[in-house]
C-alpha positions as CSV (number, residue, x, y, z in Angstrom):
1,X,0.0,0.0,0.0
2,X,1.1,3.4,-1.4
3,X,1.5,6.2,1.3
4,X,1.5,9.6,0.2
5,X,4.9,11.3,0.1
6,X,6.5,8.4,1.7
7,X,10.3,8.8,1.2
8,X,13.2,6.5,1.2
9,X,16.7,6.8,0.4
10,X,19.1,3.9,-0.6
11,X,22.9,4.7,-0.2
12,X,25.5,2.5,-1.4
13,X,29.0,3.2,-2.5
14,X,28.9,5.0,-5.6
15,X,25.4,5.3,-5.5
16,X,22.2,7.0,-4.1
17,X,18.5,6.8,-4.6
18,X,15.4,8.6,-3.3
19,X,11.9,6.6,-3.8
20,X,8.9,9.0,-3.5
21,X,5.5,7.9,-3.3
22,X,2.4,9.5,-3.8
23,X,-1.6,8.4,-4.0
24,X,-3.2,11.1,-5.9
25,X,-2.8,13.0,-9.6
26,X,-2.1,16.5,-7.3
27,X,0.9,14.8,-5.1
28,X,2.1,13.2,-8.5
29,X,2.1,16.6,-10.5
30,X,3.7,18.3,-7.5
31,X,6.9,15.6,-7.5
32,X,7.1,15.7,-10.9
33,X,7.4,19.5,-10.7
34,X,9.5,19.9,-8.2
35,X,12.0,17.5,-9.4
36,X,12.4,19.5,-12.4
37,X,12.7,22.8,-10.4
38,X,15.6,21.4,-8.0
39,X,17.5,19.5,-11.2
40,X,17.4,23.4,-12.7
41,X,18.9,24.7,-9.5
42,X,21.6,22.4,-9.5
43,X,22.4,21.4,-13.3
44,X,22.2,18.2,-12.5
45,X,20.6,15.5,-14.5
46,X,19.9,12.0,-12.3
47,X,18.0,9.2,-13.8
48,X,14.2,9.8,-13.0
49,X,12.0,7.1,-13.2
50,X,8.1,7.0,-12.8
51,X,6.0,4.2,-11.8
52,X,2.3,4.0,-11.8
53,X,0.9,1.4,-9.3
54,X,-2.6,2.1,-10.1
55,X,-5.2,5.1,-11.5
56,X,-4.4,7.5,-8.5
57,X,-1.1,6.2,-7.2
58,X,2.8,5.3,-8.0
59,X,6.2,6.1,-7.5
60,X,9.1,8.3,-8.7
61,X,12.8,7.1,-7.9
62,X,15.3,10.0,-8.7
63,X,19.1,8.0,-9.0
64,X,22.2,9.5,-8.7
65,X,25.4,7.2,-9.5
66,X,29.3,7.6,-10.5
67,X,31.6,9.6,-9.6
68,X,30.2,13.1,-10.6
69,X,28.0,12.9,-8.3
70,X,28.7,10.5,-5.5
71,X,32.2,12.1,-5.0
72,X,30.9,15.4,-4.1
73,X,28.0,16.2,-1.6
74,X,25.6,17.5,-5.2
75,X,22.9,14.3,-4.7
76,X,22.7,14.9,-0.8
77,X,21.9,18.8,-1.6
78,X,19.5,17.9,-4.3
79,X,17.8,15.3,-1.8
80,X,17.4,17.7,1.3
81,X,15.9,20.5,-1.1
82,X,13.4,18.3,-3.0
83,X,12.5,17.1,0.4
84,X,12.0,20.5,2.2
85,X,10.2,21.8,-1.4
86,X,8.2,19.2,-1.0
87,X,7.5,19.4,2.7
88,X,8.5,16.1,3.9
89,X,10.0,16.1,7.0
90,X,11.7,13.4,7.2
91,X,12.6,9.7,5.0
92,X,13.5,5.9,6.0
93,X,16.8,5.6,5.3
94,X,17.8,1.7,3.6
């Protein structure tokens, strides 16, 4: 079951990922904006993938890998902003 802006991040080496859920076409359309917003503010490009689960609900996973990013602190800054744009307080952390 989908929870509405449920977050969680995966950290590896040389990698990060944020999963982002949302239950209705408003919380989708927000994500979705947003992440283009904060990917303009940093000139960064991660791999954004959407998901639909069902009519209302899905997920986006925004993924950062190799060195350009995971060397410097870029995908944490991206993360923390799209979470406070997005109001979300806080993630589980995998």
């Amino acid at each position: 079951m989908l929870n509405d802006k449920h977050t969680t991040v995966l950290m590896e080496e040389g990698y990060m990922r944020i999963h982002i859920e949302y239950t209705n076409a408003k919380s989708r359309s927000l994500i979705c904006d947003t992440i283009g917003e904060v990917e303009k503010e940093f000139d960064v490009t991660p791999e954004v993938l959407h998901r639909r689960i069902d009519t209302d609900g899905g997920t986006f996973s925004i993924e950062f890998s190799g060195d350009d990013y995971t060397s410097t602190r870029t995908c944490g800054e991206f993360i923390e902003r799209l979470l406070k744009k997005l109001d979300i307080p806080k993630c589980d952390y995998l």
